[in-house]
C-alpha positions as CSV (number, residue, x, y, z in Angstrom):
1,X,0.0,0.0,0.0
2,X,1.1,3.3,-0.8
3,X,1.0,6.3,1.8
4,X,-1.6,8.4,-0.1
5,X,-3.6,5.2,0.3
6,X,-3.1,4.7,3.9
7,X,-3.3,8.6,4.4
8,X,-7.3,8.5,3.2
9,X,-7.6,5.2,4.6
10,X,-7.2,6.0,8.2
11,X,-6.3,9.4,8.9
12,X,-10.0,10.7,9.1
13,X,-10.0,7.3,12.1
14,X,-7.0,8.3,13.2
15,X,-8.3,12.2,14.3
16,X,-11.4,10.5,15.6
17,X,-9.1,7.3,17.3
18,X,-6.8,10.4,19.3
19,X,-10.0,13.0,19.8
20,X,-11.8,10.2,22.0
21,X,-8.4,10.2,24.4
22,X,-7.5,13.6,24.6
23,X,-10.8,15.5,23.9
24,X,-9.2,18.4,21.7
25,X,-9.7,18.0,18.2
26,X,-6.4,20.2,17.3
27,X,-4.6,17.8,19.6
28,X,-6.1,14.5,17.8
29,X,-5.0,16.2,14.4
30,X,-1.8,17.2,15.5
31,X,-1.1,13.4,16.4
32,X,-2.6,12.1,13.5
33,X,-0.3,14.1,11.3
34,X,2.8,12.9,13.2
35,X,1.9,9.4,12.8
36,X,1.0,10.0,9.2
37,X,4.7,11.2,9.5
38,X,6.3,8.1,11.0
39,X,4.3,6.3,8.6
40,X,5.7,8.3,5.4
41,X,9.4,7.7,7.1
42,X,8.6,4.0,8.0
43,X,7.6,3.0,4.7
44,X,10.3,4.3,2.8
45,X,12.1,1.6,4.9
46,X,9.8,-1.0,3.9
47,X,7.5,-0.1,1.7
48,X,6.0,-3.8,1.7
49,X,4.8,-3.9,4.8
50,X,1.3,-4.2,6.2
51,X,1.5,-1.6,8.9
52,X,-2.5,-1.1,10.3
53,X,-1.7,-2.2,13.6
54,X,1.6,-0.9,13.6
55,X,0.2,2.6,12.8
56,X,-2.1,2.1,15.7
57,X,0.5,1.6,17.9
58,X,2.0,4.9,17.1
59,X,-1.3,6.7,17.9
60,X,-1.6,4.5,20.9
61,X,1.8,6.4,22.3
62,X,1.4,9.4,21.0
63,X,-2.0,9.9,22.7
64,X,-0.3,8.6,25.8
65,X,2.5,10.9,25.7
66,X,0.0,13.7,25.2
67,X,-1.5,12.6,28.1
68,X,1.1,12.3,30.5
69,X,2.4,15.3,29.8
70,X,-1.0,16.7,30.4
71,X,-1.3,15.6,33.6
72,X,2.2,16.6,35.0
73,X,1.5,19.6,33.9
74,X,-2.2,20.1,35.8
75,X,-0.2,18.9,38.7
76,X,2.5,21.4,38.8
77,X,-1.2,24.0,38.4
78,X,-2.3,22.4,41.2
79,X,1.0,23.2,43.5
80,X,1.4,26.4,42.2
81,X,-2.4,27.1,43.2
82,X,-1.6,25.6,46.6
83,X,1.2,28.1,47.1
84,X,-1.4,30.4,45.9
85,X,-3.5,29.5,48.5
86,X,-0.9,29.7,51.1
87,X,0.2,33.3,50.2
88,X,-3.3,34.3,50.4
89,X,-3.4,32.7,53.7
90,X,0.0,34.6,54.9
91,X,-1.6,37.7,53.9
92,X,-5.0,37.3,55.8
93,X,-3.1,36.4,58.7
94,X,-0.4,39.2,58.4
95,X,-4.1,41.7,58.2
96,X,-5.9,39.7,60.7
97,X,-3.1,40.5,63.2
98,X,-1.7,43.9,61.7
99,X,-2.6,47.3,64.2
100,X,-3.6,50.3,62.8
101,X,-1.0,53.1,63.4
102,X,-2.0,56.1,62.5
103,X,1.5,58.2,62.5
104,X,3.4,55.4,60.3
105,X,0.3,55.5,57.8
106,X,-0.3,59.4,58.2
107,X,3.9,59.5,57.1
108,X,3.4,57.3,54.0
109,X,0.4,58.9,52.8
110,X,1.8,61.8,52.8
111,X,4.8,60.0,51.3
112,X,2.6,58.6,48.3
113,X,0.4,62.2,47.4
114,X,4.1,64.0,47.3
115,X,4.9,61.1,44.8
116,X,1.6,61.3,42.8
117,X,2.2,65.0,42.4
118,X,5.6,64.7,41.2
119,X,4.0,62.6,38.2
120,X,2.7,64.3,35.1
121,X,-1.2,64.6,35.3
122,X,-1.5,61.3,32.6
123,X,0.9,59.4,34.8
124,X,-1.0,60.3,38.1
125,X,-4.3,59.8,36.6
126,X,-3.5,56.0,35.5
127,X,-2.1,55.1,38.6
128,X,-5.1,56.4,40.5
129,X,-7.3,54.6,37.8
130,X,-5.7,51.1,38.3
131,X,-4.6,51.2,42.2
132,X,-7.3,53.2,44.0
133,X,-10.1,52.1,41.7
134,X,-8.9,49.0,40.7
135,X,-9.5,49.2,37.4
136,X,-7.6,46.8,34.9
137,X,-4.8,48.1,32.2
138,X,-7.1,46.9,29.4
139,X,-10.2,49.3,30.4
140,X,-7.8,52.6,31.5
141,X,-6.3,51.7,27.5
142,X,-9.5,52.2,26.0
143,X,-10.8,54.9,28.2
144,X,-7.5,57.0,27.7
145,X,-6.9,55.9,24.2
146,X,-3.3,54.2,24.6
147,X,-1.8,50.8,24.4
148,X,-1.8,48.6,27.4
149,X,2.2,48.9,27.2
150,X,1.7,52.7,27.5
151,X,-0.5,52.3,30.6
152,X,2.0,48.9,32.4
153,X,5.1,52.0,31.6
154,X,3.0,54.3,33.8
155,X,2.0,52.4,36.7
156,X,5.8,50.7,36.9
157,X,7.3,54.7,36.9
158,X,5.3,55.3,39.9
159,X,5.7,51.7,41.7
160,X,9.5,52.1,40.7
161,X,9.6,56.0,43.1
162,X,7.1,54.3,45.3
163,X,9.2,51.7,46.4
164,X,12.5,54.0,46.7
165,X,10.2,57.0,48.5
166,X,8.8,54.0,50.5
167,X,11.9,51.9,51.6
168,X,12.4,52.8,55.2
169,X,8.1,51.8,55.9
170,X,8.7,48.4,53.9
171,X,11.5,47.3,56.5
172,X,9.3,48.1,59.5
173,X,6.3,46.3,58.3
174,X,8.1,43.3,57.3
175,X,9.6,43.4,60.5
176,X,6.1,43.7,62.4
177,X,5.2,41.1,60.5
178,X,7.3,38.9,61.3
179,X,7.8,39.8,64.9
180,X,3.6,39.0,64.7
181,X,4.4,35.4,64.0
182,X,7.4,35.1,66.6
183,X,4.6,36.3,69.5
């Protein structure tokens, strides 16, 4: 048999053989055309040879290799969701057992409005936008009429003086923090 023959012979049960393993039909065709490729390779090799089951075989792997590499990888989502969870955790605690001081957050807000008004007006307006209002890059973009990249520049400028205007009040609260857990 020639391969043109064995590609309309059984690559249309080939897609359907793969799609019932792996549900995704781009999958089952991507697997079907690397068999068709082994195929091609194999028969140049021996072009006599009655190769159904062997062809079968092929799929038979490759929908298993597809498959374990599937689930490794939902594994490795579900421990980076777990350390998810567990950072989410931290900071609950860390809030849960964080006091209110009123000089330290008096300082730093003041800190922060002399940084906002060091920023040009666009600048200060799309960090307001996306930190105090919480609204996403996408929508300030099409509100303002820029690119998303236009909008991430903005918000990193201010994080950027933020976190040098702010350096002294990010030592002390990781340092109540952690003297919270020591208690």
């Amino acid at each position: 048999m020639k391969f043109d023959e064995y590609y309309r012979q059984y690559y249309g049960r080939i897609v359907a053989f793969a799609r019932s393993y792996v549900n995704d039909e781009m999958v089952a065709q991507d697997i079907a055309a690397d068999s068709m490729v082994k195929l091609w390779i194999h028969l140049k090799e021996s072009p006599e040879a009655d190769l159904h089951n062997w062809l079968f075989v092929i799929v038979k792997n490759l929908c298993l290799d597809y498959l374990k590499h599937q689930r490794i990888k939902q594994k490795a989502l579900a421990e980076v969701s777990l350390w998810r969870i567990q950072d989410l955790d931290f900071k609950i605690s860390s809030l849960d057992r964080y006091e209110y001081d009123s000089v330290a957050s008096e300082e730093i807000r003041k800190i922060v409005t002399r940084v906002l008004n060091e920023q040009t007006e666009r600048t200060r307006s799309i960090f307001i936008r996306s930190r105090v209002y919480g609204k996403r890059n996408c929508e300030i973009a099409e509100s303002m009429g820029l690119s998303e990249k236009n909008i991430e520049y903005h918000i990193s400028k201010v994080l950027k003086v933020l976190k040098i205007a702010l350096k002294d009040y990010i030592k002390v609260l990781i340092m109540f923090v952690l003297m919270s857990f020591i208690i």
